[in-house]
C-alpha positions as CSV (number, residue, x, y, z in Angstrom):
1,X,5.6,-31.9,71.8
2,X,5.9,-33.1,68.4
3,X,6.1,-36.9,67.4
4,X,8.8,-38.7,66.5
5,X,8.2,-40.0,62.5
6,X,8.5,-43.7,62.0
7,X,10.5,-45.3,59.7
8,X,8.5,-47.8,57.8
9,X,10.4,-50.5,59.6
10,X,9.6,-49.2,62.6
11,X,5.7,-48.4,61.8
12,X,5.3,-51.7,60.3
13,X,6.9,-53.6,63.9
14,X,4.4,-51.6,65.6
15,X,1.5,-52.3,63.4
16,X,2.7,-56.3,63.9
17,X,2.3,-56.0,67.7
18,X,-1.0,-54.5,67.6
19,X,-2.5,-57.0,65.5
20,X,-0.5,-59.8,67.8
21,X,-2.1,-58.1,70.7
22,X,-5.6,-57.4,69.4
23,X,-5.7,-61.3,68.1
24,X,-4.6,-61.9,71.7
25,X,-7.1,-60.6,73.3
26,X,-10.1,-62.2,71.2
27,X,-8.9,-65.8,71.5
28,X,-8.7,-64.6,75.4
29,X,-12.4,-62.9,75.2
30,X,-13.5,-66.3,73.0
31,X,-12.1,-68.7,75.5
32,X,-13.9,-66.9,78.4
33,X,-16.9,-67.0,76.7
34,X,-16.6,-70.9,76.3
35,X,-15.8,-71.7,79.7
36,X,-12.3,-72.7,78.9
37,X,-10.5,-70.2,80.7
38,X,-12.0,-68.5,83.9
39,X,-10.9,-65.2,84.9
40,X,-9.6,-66.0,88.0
41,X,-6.3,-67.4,86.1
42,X,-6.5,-64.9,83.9
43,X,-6.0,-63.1,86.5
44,X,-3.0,-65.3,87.9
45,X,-1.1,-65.5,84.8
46,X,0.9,-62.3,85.6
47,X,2.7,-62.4,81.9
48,X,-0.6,-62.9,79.8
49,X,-2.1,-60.5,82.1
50,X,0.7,-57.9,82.2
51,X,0.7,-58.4,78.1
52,X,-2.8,-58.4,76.9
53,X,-5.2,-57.7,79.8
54,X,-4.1,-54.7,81.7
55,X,-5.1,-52.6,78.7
56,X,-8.3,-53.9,78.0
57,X,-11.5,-52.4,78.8
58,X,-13.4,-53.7,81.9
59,X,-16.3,-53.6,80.3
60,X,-15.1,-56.0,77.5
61,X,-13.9,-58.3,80.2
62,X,-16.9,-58.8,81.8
63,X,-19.3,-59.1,79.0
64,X,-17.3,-61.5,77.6
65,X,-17.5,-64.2,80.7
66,X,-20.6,-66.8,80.3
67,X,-24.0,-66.2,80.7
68,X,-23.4,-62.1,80.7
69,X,-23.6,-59.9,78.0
70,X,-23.3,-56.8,77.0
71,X,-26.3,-55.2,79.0
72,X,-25.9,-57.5,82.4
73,X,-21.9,-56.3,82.1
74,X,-23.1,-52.5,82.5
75,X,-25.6,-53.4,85.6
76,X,-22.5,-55.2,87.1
77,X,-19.9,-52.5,86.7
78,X,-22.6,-49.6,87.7
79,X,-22.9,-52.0,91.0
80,X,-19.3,-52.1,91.7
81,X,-19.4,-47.9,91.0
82,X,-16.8,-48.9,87.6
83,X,-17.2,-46.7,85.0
84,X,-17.2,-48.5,81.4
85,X,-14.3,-46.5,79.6
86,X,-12.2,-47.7,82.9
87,X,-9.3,-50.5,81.4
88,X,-8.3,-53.2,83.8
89,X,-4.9,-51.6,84.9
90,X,-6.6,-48.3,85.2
91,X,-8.9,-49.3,88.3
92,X,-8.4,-47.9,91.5
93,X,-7.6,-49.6,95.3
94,X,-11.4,-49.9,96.2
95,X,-12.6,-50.6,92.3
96,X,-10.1,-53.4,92.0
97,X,-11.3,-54.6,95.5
98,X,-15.1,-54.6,94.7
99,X,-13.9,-55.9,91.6
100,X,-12.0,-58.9,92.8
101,X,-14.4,-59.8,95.4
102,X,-17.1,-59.7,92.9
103,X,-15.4,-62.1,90.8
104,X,-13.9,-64.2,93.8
105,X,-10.4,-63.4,92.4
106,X,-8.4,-62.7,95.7
């Protein structure tokens, strides 16, 4: 199946939301990191979560909450049987379970 071309109106409006959602996602990454914003209402938020989280990468996600990094985020997920590739939205049932209990979400 072949793409459809862009116009340059089009590629440009697409290349505007990317960067929108990219920027997005840091100030979200930034602000966990702080302590500002904890991911349980992340989590709650269903329009900034429907928007910008779903598609990010677990891994991301969890490395960017306080006191873990990049290595503790990969002992966390291999616990919870997550691969790192996996994005939020892409979990399954029992992943998103572990996951939420994990994080005292539910």
């Amino acid at each position: 199946m072949a793409l459809k071309n862009l116009s340059d109106k089009d590629r440009k409006k697409g290349l505007e939301k990317a960067r929108r959602v990219r920027k997005k996602r840091a100030e979200i990454k930034d602000l966990l990191k702080k302590g500002k914003l904890d991911i349980r209402s992340l989590f709650k938020d269903g329009k900034l979560f429907k928007e910008y989280v779903i598609n990010m990468k677990v891994i991301n996600l969890v490395s960017a909450l306080p006191g873990n990094g990049r290595v503790n985020a990969l002992e966390i997920l291999k616990d919870l049987k997550i691969s790192p590739n996996k994005k939020v939205g892409g979990l399954g049932k029992n992943q998103k379970n572990s996951f939420y209990k994990f994080f005292n979400i539910a």
